[in-house]
N, C-alpha and C positions, 0 to 999 in steps of 0.2 A: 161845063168844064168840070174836071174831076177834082176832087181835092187834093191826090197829088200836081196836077198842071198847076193847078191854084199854089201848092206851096212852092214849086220850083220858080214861080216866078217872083216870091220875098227876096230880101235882101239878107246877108247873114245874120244882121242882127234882130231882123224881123222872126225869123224861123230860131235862133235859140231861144227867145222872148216865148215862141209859144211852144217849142219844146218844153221850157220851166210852168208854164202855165198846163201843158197837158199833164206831165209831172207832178205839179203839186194835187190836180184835178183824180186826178188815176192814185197816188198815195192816197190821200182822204176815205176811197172805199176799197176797204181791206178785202171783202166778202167780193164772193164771185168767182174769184179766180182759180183752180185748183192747181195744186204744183202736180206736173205731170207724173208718173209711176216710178220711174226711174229716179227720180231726185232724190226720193225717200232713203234708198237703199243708196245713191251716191254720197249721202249725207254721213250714213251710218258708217260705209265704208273709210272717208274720210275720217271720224271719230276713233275707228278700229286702228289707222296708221298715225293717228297723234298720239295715242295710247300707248301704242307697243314700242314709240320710237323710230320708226319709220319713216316719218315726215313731223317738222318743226312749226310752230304758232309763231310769225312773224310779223311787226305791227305793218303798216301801210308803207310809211316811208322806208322800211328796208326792203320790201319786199319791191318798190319802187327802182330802188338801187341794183338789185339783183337782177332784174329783170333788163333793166337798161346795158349793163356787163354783157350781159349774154350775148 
């Protein structure tokens, strides 16, 4: 059996239990991963429109709100 079949058979609370567990297991090693080509430069870009005024730094909860409006 695959270990997708194996997870579609958990229960919800089973499968977020080890979503948090593959989570905490996958943060722990930072190394390995590379951010793909494009992120670098989507980073930069983004930096370039907080800068110039372009686009605003909004904490979590409002950008929460705003999103929910729309």
């Amino acid at each position: 059996m695959s270990v997708e079949e194996l997870v579609m058979q958990l229960s919800r609370l089973e499968k977020l239990r080890l979503m948090e567990s593959l989570w905490i297991d996958l943060s722990r090693v930072g190394d390995g991963v590379d951010s793909p080509p494009w992120h670098e430069a989507a980073l930069w870009e983004t930096e370039r429109r907080v800068t110039s005024g372009e686009e605003e730094v909004l904490d979590w909860e409002e950008a929460k709100r705003r999103i929910r409006r729309s």
